[in-house]
C-alpha positions as a Python dict, from the first residue, in 0.01 Angstrom:
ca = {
    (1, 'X'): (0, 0, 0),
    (2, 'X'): (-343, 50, -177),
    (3, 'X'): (-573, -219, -138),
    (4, 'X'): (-703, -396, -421),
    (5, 'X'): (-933, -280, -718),
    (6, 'X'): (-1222, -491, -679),
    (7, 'X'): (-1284, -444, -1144),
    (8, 'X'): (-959, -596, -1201),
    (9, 'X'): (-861, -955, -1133),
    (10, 'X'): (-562, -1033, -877),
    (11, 'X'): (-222, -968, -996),
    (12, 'X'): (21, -1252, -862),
    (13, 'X'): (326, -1145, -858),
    (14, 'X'): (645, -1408, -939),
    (15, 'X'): (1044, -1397, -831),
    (16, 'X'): (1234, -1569, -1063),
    (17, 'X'): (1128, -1638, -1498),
    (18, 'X'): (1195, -2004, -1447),
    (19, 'X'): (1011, -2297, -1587),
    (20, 'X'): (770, -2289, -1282),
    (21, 'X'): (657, -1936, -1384),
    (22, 'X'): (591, -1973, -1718),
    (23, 'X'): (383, -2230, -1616),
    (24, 'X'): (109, -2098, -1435),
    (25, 'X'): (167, -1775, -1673),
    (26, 'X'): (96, -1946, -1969),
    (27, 'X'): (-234, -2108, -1766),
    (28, 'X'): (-318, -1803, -1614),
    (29, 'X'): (-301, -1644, -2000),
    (30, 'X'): (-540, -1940, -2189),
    (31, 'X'): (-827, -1895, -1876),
    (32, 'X'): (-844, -1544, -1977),
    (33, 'X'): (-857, -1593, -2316),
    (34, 'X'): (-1148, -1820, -2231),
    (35, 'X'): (-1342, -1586, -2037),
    (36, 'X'): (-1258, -1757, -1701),
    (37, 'X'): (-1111, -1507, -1367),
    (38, 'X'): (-717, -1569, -1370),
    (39, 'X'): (-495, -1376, -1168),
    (40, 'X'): (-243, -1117, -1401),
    (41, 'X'): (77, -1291, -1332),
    (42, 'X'): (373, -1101, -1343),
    (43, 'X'): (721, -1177, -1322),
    (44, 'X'): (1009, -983, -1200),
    (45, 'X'): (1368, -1181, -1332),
    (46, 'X'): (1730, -1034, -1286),
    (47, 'X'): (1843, -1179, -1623),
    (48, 'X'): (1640, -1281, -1828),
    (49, 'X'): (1347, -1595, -1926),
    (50, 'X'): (1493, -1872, -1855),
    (51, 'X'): (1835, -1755, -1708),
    (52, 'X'): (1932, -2045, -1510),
    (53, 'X'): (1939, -2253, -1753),
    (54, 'X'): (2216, -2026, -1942),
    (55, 'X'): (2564, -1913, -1823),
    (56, 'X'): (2454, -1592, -1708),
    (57, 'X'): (2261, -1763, -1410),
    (58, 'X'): (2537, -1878, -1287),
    (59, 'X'): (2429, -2201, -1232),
    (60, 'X'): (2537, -2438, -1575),
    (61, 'X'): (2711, -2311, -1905),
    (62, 'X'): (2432, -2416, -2100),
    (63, 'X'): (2616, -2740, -2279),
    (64, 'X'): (2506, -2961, -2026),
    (65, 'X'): (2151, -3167, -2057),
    (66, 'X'): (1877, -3183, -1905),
    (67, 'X'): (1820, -3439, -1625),
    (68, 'X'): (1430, -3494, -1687),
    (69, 'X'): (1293, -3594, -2047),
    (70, 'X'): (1149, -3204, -2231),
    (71, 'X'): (818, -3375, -2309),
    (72, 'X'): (741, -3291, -1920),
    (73, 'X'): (729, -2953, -1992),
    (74, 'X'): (523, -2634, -1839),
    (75, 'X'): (147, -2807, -1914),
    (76, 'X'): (252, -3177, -1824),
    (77, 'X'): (45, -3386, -1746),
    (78, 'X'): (-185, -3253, -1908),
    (79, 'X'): (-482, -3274, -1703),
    (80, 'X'): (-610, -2931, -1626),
    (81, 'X'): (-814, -2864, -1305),
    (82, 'X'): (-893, -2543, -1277),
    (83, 'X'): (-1262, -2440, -1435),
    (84, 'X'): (-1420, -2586, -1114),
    (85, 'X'): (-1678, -2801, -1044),
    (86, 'X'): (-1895, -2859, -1331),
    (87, 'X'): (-1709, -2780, -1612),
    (88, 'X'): (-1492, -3060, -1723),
    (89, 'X'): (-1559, -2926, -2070),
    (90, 'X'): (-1337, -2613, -1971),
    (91, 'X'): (-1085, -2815, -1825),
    (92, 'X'): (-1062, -3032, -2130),
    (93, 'X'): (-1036, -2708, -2357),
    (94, 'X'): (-722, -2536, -2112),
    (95, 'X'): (-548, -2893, -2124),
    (96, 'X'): (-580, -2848, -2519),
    (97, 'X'): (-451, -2531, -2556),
    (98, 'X'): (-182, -2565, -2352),
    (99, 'X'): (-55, -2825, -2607),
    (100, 'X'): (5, -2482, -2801),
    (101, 'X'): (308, -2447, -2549),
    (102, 'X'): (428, -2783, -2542),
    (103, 'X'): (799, -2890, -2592),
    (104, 'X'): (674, -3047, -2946),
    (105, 'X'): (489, -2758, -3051),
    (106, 'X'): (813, -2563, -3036),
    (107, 'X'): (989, -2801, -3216),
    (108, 'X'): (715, -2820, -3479),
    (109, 'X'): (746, -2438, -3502),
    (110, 'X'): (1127, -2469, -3571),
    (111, 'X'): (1125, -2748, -3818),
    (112, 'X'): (1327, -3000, -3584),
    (113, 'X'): (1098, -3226, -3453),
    (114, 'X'): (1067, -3514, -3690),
    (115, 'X'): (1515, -3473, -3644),
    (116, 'X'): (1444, -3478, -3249),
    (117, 'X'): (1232, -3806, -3282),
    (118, 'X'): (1437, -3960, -3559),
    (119, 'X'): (1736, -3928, -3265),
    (120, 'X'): (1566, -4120, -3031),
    (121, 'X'): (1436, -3790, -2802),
    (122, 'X'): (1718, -3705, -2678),
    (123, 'X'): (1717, -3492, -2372),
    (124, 'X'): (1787, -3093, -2480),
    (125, 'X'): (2087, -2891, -2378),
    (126, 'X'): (2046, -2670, -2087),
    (127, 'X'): (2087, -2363, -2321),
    (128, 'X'): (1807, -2522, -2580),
    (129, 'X'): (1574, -2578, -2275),
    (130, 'X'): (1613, -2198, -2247),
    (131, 'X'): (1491, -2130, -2568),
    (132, 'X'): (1191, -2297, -2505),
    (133, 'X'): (1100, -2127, -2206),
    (134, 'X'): (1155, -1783, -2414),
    (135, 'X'): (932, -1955, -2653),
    (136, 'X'): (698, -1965, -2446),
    (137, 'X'): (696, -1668, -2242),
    (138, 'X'): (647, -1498, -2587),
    (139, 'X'): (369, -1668, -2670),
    (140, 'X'): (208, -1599, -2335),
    (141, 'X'): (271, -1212, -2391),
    (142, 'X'): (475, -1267, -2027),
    (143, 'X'): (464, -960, -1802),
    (144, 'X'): (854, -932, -1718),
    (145, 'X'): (998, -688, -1498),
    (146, 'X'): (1398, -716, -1541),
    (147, 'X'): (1573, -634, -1246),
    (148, 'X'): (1732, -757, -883),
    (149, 'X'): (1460, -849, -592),
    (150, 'X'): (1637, -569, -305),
    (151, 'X'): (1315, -651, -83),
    (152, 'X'): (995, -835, 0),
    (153, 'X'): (729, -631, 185),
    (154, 'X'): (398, -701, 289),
    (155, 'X'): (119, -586, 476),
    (156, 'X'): (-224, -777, 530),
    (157, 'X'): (-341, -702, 139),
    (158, 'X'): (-21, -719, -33),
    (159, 'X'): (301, -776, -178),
    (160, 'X'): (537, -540, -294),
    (161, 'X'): (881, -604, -431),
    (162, 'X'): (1178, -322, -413),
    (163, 'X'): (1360, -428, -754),
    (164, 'X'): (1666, -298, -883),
    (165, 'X'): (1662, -204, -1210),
    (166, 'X'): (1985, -218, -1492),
    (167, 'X'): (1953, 173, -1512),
    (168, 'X'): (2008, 168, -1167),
    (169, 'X'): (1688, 282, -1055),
    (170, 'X'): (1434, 130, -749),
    (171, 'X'): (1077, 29, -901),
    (172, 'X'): (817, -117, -664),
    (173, 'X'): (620, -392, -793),
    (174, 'X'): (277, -480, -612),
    (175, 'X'): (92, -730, -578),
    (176, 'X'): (-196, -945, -411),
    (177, 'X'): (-44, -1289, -381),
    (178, 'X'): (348, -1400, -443),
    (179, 'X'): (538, -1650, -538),
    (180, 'X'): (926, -1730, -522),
    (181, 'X'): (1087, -1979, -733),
    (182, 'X'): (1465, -2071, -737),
    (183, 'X'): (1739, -2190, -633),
    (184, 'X'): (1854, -1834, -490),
    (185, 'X'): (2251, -1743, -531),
    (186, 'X'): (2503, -1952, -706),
    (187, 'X'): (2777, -1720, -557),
    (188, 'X'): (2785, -1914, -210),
    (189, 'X'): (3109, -2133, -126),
    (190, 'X'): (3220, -2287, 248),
    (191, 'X'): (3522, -2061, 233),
    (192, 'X'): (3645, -1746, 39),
    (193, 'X'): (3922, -1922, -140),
    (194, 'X'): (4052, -1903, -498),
    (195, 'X'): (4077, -2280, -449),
    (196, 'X'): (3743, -2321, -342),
    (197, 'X'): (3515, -2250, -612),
    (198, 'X'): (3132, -2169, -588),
    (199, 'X'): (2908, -2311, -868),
    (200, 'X'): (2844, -1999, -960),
    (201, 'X'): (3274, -1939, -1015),
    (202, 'X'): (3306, -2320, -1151),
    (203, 'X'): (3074, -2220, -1441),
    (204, 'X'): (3260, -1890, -1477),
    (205, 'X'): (3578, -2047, -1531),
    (206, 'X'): (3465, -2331, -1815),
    (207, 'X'): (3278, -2056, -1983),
    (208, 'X'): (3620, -1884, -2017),
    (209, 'X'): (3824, -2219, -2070),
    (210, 'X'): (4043, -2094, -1749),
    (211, 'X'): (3980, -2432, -1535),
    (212, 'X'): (4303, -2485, -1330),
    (213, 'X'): (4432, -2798, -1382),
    (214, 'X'): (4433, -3034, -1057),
    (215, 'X'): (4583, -3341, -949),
    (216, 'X'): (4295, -3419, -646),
    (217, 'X'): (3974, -3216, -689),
    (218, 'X'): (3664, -3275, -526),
    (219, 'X'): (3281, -3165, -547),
    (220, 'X'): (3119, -3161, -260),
    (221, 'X'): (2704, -3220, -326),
    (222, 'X'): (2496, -3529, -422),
    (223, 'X'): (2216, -3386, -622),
    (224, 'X'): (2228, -3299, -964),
    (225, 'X'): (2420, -2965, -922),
    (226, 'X'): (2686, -3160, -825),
    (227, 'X'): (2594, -3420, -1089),
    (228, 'X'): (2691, -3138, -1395),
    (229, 'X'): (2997, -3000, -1220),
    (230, 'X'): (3192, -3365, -1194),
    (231, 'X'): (3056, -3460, -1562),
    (232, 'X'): (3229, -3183, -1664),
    (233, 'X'): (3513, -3169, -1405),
    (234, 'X'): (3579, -3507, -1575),
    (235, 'X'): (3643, -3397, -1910),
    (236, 'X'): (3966, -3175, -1806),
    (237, 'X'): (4292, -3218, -1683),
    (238, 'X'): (4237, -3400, -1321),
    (239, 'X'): (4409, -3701, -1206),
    (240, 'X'): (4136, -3776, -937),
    (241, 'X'): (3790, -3656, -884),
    (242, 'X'): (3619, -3734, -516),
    (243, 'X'): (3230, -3701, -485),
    (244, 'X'): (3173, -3601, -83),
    (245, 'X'): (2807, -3664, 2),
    (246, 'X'): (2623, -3778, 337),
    (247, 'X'): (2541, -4103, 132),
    (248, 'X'): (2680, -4438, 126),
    (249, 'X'): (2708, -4406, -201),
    (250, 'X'): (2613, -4175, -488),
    (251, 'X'): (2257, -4312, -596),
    (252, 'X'): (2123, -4283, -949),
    (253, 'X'): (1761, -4134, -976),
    (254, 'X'): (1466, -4360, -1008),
    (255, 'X'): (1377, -4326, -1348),
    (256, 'X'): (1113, -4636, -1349),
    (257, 'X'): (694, -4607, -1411),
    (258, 'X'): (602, -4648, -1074),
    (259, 'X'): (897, -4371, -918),
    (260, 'X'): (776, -4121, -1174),
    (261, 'X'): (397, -4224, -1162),
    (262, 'X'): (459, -4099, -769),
    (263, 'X'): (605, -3750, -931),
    (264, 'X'): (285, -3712, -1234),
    (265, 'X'): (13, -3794, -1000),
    (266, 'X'): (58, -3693, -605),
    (267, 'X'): (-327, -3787, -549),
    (268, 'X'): (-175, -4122, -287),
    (269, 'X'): (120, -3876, -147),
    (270, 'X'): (-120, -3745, 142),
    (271, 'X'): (-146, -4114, 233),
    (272, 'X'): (210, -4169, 307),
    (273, 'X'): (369, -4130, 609),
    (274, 'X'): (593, -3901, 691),
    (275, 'X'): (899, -4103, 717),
    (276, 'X'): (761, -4292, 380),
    (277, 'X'): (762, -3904, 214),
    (278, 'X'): (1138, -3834, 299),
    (279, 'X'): (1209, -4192, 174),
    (280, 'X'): (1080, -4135, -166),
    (281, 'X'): (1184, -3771, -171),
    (282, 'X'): (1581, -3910, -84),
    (283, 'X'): (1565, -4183, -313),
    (284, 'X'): (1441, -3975, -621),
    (285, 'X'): (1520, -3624, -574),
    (286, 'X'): (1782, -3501, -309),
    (287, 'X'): (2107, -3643, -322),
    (288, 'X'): (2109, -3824, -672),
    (289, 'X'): (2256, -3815, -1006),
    (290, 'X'): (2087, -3816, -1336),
    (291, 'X'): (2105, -4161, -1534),
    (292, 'X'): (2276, -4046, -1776),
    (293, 'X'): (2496, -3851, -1585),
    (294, 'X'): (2609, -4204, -1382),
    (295, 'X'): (2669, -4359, -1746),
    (296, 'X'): (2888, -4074, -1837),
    (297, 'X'): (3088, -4173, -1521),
    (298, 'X'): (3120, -4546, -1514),
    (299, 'X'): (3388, -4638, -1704),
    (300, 'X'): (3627, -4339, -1531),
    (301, 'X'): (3850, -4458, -1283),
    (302, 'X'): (3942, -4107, -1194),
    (303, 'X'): (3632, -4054, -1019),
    (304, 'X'): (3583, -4199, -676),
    (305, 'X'): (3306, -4103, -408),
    (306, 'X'): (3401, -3959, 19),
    (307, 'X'): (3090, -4053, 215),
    (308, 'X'): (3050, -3760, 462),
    (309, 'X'): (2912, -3432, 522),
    (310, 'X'): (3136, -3156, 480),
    (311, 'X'): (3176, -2955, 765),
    (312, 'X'): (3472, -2699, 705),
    (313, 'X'): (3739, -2598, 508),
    (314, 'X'): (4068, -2447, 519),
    (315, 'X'): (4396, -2406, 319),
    (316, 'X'): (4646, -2584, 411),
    (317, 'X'): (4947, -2485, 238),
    (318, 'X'): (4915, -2497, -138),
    (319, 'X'): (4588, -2762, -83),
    (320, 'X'): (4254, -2694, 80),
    (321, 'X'): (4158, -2951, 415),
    (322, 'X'): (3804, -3050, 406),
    (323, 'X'): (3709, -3257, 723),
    (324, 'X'): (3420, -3464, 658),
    (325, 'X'): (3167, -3588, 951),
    (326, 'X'): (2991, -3915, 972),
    (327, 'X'): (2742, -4024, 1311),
    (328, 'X'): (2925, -4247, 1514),
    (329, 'X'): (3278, -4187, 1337),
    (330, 'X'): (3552, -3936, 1393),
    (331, 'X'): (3609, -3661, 1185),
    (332, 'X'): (3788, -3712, 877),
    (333, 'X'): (4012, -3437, 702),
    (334, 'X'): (4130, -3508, 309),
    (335, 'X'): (4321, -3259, 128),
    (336, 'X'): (4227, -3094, -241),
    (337, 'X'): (4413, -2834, -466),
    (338, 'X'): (4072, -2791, -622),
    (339, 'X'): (3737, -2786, -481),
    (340, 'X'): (3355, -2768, -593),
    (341, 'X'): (3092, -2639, -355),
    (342, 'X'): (2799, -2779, -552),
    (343, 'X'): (2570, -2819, -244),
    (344, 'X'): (2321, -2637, -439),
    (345, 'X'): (2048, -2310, -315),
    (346, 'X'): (1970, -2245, -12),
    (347, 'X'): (1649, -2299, 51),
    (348, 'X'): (1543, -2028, 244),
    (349, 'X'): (1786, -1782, 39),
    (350, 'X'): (1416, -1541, 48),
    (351, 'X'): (1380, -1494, 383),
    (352, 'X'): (1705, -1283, 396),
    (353, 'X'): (1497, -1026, 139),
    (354, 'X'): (1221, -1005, 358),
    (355, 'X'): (1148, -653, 555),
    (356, 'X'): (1053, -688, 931),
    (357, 'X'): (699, -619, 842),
    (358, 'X'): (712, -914, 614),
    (359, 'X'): (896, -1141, 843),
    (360, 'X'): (639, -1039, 1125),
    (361, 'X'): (360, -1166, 914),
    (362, 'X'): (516, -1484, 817),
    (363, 'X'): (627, -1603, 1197),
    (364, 'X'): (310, -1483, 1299),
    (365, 'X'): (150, -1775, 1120),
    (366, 'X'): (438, -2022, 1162),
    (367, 'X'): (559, -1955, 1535),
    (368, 'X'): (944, -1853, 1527),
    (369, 'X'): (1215, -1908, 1382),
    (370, 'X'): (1022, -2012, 1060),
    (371, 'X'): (1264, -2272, 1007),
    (372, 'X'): (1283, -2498, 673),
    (373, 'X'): (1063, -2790, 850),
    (374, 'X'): (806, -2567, 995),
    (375, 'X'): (746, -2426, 631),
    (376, 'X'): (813, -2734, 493),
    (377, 'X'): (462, -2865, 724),
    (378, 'X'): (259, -2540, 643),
    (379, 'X'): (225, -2593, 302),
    (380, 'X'): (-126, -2678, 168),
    (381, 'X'): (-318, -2809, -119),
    (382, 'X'): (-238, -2474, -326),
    (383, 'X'): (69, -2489, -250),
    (384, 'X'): (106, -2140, -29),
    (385, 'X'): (164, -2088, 337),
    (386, 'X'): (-150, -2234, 495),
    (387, 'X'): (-332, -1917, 731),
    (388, 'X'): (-96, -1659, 566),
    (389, 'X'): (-226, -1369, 402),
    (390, 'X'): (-157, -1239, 173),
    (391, 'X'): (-112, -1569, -2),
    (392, 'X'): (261, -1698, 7),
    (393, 'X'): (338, -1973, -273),
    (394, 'X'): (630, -2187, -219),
    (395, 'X'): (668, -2472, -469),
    (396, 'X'): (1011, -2542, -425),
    (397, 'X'): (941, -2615, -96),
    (398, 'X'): (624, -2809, -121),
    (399, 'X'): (774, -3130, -199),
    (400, 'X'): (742, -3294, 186),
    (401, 'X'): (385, -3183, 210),
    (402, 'X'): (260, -3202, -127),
    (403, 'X'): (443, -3438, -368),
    (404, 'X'): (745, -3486, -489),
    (405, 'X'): (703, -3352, -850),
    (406, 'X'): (666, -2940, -746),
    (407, 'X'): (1002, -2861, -636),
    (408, 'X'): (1142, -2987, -1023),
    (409, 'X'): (1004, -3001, -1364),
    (410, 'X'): (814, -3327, -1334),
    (411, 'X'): (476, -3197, -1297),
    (412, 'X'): (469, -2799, -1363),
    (413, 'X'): (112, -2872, -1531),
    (414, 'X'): (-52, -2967, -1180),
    (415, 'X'): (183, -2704, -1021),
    (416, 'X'): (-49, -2433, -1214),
    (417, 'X'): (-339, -2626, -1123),
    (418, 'X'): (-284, -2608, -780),
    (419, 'X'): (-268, -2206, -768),
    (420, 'X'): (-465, -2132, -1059),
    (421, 'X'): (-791, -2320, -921),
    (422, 'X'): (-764, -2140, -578),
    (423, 'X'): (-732, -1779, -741),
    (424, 'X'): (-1024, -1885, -1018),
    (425, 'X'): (-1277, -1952, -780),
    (426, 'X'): (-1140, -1649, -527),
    (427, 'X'): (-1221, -1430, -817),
    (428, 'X'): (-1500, -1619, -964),
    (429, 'X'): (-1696, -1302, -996),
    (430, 'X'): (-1388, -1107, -1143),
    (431, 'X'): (-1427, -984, -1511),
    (432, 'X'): (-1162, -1163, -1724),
    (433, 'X'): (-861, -924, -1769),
    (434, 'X'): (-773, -791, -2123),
    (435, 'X'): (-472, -986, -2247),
    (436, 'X'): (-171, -771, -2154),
    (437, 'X'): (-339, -572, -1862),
    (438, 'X'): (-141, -498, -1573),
    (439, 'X'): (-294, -378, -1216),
    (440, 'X'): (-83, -135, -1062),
    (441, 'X'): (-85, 64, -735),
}
């Protein structure tokens, strides 16, 4: 691969057109237009803006609703730190215009935001969250490339990505830094069962109003994958619903100042040990359900929770046994006609695309295997792979070492902070790009 054009400014390169993308896009986009160096960001999807959050991700059918409030959207909180040192009058100017992508400037735009207050502000449909993000990806004159990430390559300049495009075709997409968002494949389930439904095949099967009835079904996840699936299991024909989840109990998400305050601001989370981290990360984040989702669920007695982690699955006849462990207990084995795997991405799902040049690179820096905790620990201020180069971002992974707000939506402003500010002052001497310019190889 070419090295890089020293006239244009770095192109970062994005998997995945996700909320966390059009965030530092949209950035990236209002530091040009203000003369400062950005990086070109762009962004190679297999859908389409926003496609998670719509049926054809695979990972919702777009009816549910979102789990954090809309008004945290891709600038919140607001306080852009970027400009550098000595020009809080630049920051103050990005954090304005990114107002001009806010969750109420799109309802402004579409008439509906006097009705959305006048409702009490209620939290949007996945499928309406969508919209936004299209919204704004407009707006920001996104650089999409629509196809399937086949690859991940790199050398010690640069990325490049071997996509699969819908006219079946290979393009290669290069670029100086990278980084991966989402949850990877929906597709995954313990076993290949037509009783054992993936997320992915769950959401499939509502779409299409083809959910087998069940007398015992059970979801197997905590978080709020799992969350969606049983508020939605529990609208159809079941006569029992059972929540397995490592937890002794299912645990509703923190929703008060000083939880969130911890997710807007993660200026203390440095301070904190690491057992405090994982404490506030499992009380908060992993392994919860949505407020609203545990008022949905209260006054079902259908619904009862397994504490356990599921280890295996098997038919059994016309019923699937799922033995559960616990530490210090024997195994326990319950039997389903119908079961959930909503234990959510895998968070590593990447590493799988990576080429052996790529992989070299990456244990290299880490030490092998480059297992979850060891990238977990690497990740610095910017949020990339500390000592890696090219530059490796990994937000959804930077919750341990960084705060807890990056993996999610509840502080996408700061996420762009975080990588914008590093690539403004490693190109401070960069001319600012032309709005829709794309560096190439």
């Amino acid at each position: 691969m070419p090295g890089p054009n020293p006239s244009t400014p770095t192109t970062l390169l994005v998997i995945g057109a996700g909320p966390k993308a059009l965030a530092v896009a949209a950035k990236a986009k209002v530091m040009r237009d203000l003369g400062l160096p950005a990086p070109h960001v762009r962004v190679v999807e297999a859908h389409d803006v926003g496609a998670n959050w719509q049926s054809i991700g695979g990972w919702t059918d777009g009816r549910h609703r979102l789990g954090t409030s809309p008004e945290k959207d891709i600038g919140f909180p607001y306080r852009s730190a970027v400009a550098g040192h000595g020009r809080a009058d630049h920051d103050a100017e990005i954090s304005r215009r990114m107002l001009d992508y806010s969750w109420m400037s799109f309802l402004v735009e579409h008439q509906t935001y006097a009705e959305w207050v006048d409702r009490g502000r209620p939290h949007p449909e996945h499928h309406v969250w969508a919209r936004y993000l299209q919204w704004v990806a407009a707006r920001a004159e996104l650089d999409l490339v629509i196809g399937s990430v086949r690859a991940i390559c790199a050398d010690e300049d640069r990325w490049a990505l071997e996509v699969a495009t819908p006219d079946g075709g290979i393009e290669e997409v290069v670029g100086d830094a990278l980084m991966i968002t989402g949850p990877g494949s929906s597709q995954t389930a313990m076993v290949d069962d037509e009783r054992v439904l993936s997320i992915a095949s769950f959401w499939d099967l509502v779409s299409r109003r083809a959910l087998p009835p069940a007398s015992r079904a059970a979801v197997i996840g905590g978080g709020e994958t799992a969350g969606s699936a049983l508020d939605e299991l529990a609208r159809h024909d079941v006569m029992t619903v059972s929540v397995i989840s490592p937890g002794a109990t299912i645990y509703t998400r923190g929703e008060s100042y000083f939880e969130n305050a911890m997710f807007s601001d993660p200026t203390g989370w440095p301070n904190l040990t690491p057992e405090e981290r994982r404490d506030v990360i499992r009380r908060t984040d992993r392994g919860v359900f949505s407020v609203r989702v545990q008022e949905n669920l209260l006054g079902d007695n259908r619904i009862h929770h397994l504490q356990g982690r599921a280890v295996s699955a098997r038919r059994a006849g016309d019923l699937i046994a799922v033995t559960l462990h616990n530490p210090g207990r024997p195994p326990q084995t319950h039997s389903f006609d119908l079961v959930v795997d909503a234990t959510g991405g895998q968070p590593l799902w990447f590493l799988d695309l990576f080429t052996d040049d790529a992989a070299d690179l990456l244990e290299l820096t880490l030490g092998w295997p480059p297992t979850l905790e060891r990238i977990e620990t690497s990740i610095g201020h910017d949020l990339a792979v500390t000592g890696l180069t090219p530059k490796l971002y990994l937000p959804n992974l930077a919750g341990f070492a960084q705060g807890p707000g990056f993996p999610n939506l509840s502080s996408l402003g700061e996420l762009s902070n975080r990588v914008l500010r590093i690539a403004s002052r490693r190109n401070r001497d960069a001319r600012p790009a032309r709005l829709g310019q794309v560096t190439r190889p």
